[in-house]
C-alpha positions as CSV (number, residue, x, y, z in Angstrom):
1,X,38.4,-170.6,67.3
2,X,35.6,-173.0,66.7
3,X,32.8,-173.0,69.0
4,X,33.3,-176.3,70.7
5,X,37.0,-176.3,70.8
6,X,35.7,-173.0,73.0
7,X,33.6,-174.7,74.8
8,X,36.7,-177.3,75.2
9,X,39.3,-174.6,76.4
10,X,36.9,-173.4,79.0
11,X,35.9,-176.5,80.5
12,X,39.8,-177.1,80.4
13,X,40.9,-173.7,82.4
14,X,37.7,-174.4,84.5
15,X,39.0,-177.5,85.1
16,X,42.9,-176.8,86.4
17,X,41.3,-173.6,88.0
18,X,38.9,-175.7,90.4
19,X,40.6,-178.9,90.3
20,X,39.0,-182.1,89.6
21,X,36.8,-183.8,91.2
22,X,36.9,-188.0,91.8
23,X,34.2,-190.3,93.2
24,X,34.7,-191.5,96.7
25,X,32.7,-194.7,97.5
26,X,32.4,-194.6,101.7
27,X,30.4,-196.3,104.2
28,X,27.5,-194.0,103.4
29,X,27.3,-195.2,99.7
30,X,27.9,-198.9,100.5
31,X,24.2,-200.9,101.7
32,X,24.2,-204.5,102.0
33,X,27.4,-204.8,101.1
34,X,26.7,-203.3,97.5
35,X,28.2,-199.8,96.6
36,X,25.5,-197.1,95.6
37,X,28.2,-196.1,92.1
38,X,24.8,-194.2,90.8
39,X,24.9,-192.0,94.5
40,X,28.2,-191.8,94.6
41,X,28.9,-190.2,90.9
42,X,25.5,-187.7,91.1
43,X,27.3,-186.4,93.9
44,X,30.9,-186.1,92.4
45,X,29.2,-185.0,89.1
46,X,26.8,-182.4,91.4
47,X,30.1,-181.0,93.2
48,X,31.7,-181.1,89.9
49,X,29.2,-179.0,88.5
50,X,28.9,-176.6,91.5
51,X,32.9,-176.0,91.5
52,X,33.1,-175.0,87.6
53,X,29.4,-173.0,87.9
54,X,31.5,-171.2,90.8
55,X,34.3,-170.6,88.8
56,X,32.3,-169.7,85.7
57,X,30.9,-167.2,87.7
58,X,33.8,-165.8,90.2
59,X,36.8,-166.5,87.0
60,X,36.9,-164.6,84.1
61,X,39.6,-167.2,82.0
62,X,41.1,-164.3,80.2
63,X,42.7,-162.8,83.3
64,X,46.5,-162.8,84.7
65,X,45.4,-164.8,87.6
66,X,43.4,-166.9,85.7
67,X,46.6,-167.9,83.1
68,X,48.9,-168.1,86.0
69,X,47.2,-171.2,87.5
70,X,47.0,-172.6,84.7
71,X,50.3,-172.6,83.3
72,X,51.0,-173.5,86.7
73,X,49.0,-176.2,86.4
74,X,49.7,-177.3,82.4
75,X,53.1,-176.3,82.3
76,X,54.7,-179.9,80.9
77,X,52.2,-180.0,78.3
78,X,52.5,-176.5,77.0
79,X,56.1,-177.4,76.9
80,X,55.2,-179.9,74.7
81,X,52.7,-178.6,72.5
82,X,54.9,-175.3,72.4
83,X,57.7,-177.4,71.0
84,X,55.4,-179.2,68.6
85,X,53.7,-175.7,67.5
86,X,50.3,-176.8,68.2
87,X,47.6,-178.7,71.0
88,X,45.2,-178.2,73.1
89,X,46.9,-176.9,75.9
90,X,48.3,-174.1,73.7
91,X,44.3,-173.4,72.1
92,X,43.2,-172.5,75.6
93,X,46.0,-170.4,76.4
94,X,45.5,-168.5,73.1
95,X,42.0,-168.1,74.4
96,X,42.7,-166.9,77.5
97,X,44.9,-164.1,76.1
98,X,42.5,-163.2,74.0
99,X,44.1,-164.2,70.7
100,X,42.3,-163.3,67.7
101,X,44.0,-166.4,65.8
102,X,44.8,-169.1,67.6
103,X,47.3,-170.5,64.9
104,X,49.3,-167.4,64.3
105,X,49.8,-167.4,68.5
106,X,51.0,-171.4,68.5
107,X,53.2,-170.9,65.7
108,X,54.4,-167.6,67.5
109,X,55.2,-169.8,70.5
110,X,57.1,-172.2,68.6
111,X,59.2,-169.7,66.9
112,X,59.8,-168.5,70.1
113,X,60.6,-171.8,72.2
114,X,64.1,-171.0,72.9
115,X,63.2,-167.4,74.5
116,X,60.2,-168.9,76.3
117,X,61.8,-172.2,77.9
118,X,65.4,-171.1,78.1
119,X,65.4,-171.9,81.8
120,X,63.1,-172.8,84.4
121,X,60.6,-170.5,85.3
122,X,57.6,-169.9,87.7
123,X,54.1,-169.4,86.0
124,X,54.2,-165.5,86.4
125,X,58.1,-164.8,84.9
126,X,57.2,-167.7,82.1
127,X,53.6,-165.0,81.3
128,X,55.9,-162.8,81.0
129,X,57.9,-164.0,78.7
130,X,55.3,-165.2,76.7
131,X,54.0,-161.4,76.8
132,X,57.6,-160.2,75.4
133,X,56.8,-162.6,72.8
134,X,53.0,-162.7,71.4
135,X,51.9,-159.2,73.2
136,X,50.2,-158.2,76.6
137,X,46.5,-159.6,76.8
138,X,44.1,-156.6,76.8
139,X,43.3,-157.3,80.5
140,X,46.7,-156.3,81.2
141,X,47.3,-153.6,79.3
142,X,43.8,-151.9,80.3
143,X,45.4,-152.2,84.0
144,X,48.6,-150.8,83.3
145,X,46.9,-148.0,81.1
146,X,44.9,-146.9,84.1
């Protein structure tokens, strides 16, 4: 995968893992009647970048836990994408399973569309279907292996 569609699929797990963040203009940011916009987004940017240090730091994206909220959270699009055979949505997913090539997994996933959206499904019974498909992550097969 290249570097900055990396960079680009962890910002985007870091980002359905923590939730986003939107500026709030309140009475504290408003003086003589003119909103402080410059306050208010360095503090939403500041908590934003607290939330995904946090997350960076307590997350590991390639994790079970980790691709359960966010299938959870992207499950329309990787719907879409899946059906399509390629997008973002299915990059980061690739990365977070540890897929060695990220187009051989999304084309995987399209093949597979039937099997993996052949009826509704919460985020862990759709994983593992998509296991039964492309293969168990290393995460998980180091903890069933031990």
């Amino acid at each position: 995968m290249r570097p900055m569609i990396r960079l680009g699929a962890l910002a985007l797990a870091g980002t359905a893992l923590a939730g986003c963040s939107q500026i709030t203009i309140t009475s504290d940011t408003i003086v003589d009647g003119t909103a402080r916009i410059a306050d208010a987004t360095t503090n939403a940017v500041q908590g934003t970048s607290n939330v995904t240090t946090d997350t960076a730091n307590d997350v590991d994206a390639r994790t079970h836990a980790a691709r359960r909220e966010f299938v959870g959270s992207q499950m329309a699009m990787i719907k879409r994408e899946a059906a399509r055979g390629d997008g973002e949505n299915l990059e980061t997913l690739a990365y977070m399973m540890g897929a060695d090539d990220t187009q051989g997994f999304e084309q995987q996933v399209q093949a597979n569309y039937q099997a993996l959206f052949a009826s509704d499904a919460d985020a862990d019974e759709w994983l593992t279907r998509l296991y039964d498909v492309v293969g168990t992550p290393p995460d998980m097969a180091l903890a069933s292996a031990g």
